[in-house]
C-alpha positions, 0 to 999 in steps of 0.5 A: 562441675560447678558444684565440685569447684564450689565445695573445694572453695569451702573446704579450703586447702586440706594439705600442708603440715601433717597432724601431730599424733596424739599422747601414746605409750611409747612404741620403741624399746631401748633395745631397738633404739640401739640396733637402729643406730647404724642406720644413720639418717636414713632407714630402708623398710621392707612392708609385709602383709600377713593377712591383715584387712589392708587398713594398715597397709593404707595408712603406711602408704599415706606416710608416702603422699605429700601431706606426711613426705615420709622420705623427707625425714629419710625413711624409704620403702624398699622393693626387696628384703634384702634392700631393706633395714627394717621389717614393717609387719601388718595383720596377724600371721596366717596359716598360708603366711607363716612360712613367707614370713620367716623367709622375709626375715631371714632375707633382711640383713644383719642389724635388722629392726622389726616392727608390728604395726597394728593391733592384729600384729601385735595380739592378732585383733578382731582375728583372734581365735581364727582358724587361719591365724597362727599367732601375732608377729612375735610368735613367729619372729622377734619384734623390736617396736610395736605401734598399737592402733586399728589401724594407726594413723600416719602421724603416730606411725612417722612419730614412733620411726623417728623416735626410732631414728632419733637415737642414731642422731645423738648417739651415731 
């Protein structure tokens, strides 16, 4: 035990600010900026996993701890699709998820925002030429804005939503 309270005493406070991300191409077309303005200050995102490795998944989650507070900023996670403003997709789409997915999407209400995060939703990844892989997210529905990384941290991940949803702010 004493070993425990010793270590958390040299390492310190590790929770606070959250890391800026780093110099990165920009993930959100102009087009998606445009669909997202009726979202106002406020954006609803639905997450789907179409056989990803999960790495992804968890770096989303940790938008939701209380380093990066993502609902501070106004960004919610829904349980439904049909809740939901935009469409989180990880991983490569497989063979099983193909069909799930088109039904998630056409679940989402009109204006909905798509987008790929990770490398394996965007060109399929270390998943590529797989028998169970249909294809990147684009193949299968149209993507809006696309966060590269395997897998992205939260930081660049809450920096491409509010240049999402930063469009709504000066022209909303």
């Amino acid at each position: 035990m004493f070993r425990i309270i010793k270590k958390s005493l040299k390492t310190g406070v590790v929770t606070g600010r959250h890391p800026e991300a780093g110099p990165a191409e920009r993930p959100v077309a102009p087009e998606a900026k445009k669909k997202a303005r009726p979202f106002r200050r406020s954006l609803t995102i639905r997450e789907v996993d179409t056989g990803s490795c999960n790495a992804c998944e968890m770096e989303m989650n940790a938008l939701m701890n209380p380093v990066y507070d993502a609902e501070r900023f106004g960004l919610h996670v829904a349980a439904s699709p049909r809740h939901a403003d935009a469409l989180v997709v990880t991983g490569p789409v497989t063979v099983n998820m193909e069909r799930a997915l088109k039904d998630v999407y056409k679940a989402t209400p009109d204006p909905k925002v798509v987008i790929a995060l990770g490398d394996c939703a965007i060109n399929c990844g270390v998943f590529k030429g797989s028998y169970a892989v249909t294809g990147p997210v684009e193949r299968h529905i149209p993507v809006d804005v696309r966060i590269p990384g395997c897998p992205p941290r939260p930081a660049e991940i809450l920096k491409a939503l509010e240049e999402l949803r930063e469009s709504q702010h000066r022209t909303g």
